[in-house]
N, C-alpha and C positions, 0 to 999 in steps of 0.2 A: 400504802399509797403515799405518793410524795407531798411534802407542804407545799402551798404557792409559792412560799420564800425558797425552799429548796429548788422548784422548778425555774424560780427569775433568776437563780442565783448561778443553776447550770446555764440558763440559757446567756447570761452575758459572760461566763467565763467562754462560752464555746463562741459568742461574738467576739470576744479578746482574739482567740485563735485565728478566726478569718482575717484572709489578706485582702485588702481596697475595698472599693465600694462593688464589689461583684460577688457578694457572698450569696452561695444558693437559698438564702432564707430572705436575705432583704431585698427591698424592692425600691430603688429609687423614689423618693416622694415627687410628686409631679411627670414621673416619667411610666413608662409601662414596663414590666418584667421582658429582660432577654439576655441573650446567651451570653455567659460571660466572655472575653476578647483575649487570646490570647494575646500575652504579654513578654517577654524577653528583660525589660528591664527591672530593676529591684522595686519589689511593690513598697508604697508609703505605709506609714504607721497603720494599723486596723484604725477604722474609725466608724461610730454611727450617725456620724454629720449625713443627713440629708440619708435617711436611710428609717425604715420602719420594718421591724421583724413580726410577723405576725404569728401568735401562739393560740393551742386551742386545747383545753385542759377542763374537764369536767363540764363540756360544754359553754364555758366559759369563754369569752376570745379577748386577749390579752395582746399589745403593740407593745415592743422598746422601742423606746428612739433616745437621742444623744440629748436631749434638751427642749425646753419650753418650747421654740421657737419650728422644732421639729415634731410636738406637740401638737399643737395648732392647725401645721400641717397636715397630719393625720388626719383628725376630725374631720377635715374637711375631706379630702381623698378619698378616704374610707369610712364615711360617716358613723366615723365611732363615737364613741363617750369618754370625756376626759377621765374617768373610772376606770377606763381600760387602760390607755395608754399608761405606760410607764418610764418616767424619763432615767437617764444615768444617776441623777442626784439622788431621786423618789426611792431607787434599789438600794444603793448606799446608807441610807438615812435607815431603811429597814435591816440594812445588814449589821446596824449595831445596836440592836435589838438583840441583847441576852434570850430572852426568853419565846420558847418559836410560840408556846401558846396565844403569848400578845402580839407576835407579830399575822400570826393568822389571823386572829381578827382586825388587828389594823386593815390589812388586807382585805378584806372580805368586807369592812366597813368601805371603804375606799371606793370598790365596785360599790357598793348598794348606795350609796351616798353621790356615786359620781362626782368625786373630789379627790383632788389633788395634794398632797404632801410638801411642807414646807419644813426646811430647817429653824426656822425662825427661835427655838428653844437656844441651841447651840449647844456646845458640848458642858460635860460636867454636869448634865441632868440627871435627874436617876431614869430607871426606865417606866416607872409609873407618873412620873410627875412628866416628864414625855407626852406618854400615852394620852392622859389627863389634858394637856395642852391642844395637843392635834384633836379628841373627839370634841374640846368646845370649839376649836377655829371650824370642824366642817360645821358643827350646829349652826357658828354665825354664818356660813358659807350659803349652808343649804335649810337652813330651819325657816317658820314658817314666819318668824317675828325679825331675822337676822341678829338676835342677839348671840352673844358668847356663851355658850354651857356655863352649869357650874357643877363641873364634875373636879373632885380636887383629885390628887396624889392619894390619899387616905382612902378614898375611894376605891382606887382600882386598887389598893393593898387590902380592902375591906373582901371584895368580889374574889379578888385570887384564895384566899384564905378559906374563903365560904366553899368555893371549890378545889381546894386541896380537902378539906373535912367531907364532902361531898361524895370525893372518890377514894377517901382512904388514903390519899397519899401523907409523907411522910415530910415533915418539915424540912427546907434544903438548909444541909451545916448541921445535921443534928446529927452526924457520926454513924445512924444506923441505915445495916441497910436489907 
């Protein structure tokens, strides 16, 4: 079975491919689905300005769009949950994410939390002192007091460790295999 990350990861390289805003998956925000228009002249760059692709995966229902503002949009159109939606940055941000195990659950926190993903860390983080950062911002987001977690870096190196021993696997860089 594929990850979530696997599947956001095809579904915007296969948005890359489409030409204009006539792709068979998206749907104009504010407009209704139709037929795309034949065309004669050189189509613009792919883009998913003003555009929401809607996925459906493990029962699950998942939107790309181009950004917050197309975000926003959605919700409303398609009375989703900002958990679902997923903007071009929100993909990004998980696609540099070493490790798919964390990025699943980021993911999967994301939906259940109905919260949104910020770069706010910047680069140069590691990816647990990341991780660490995004689960206190939804706690202050979405918890019941609005404060910020206090989950550290050491943390989630505590957790992965506990489940490498868990499952037997085998420390990464230690040559054997």
């Amino acid at each position: 079975m594929l990850s979530e990350k696997t599947v956001l990861e095809r579904a915007m390289r296969a948005l890359d491919e489409l030409v204009g805003p006539h792709a068979s998956e998206g749907v104009p925000l504010g407009k209704t689905p139709r037929e795309p228009e034949l065309q004669s002249t050189p189509q613009p760059e792919p883009s998913l300005k003003g555009q929401a692709v809607e996925l459906w995966r493990d029962g699950d229902r998942l939107f790309i769009v181009a950004d917050e503002a197309d975000a926003q949009a959605a919700m409303q159109r398609f009375s989703a949950l900002r958990g679902e939606i997923w903007t071009r940055a929100e993909i990004e941000l998980v696609e540099r994410i070493p490790d798919q195990a964390i990025c699943d659950e980021i993911l999967r926190f994301k939906l259940d939390m109905d919260g949104k993903l910020s770069p706010d860390l910047g680069e140069g983080v590691s990816p647990e002192e990341w991780k660490a950062g995004m689960l206190n911002r939804l706690f202050q987001e979405q918890g019941v007091t609005g404060q910020l977690g206090r989950i550290t870096a050491e943390t989630i190196r505590h957790r992965k460790r506990a489940r490498s021993h868990e499952h037997g696997d085998k420390p990464h860089g230690s040559g054997q295999k």
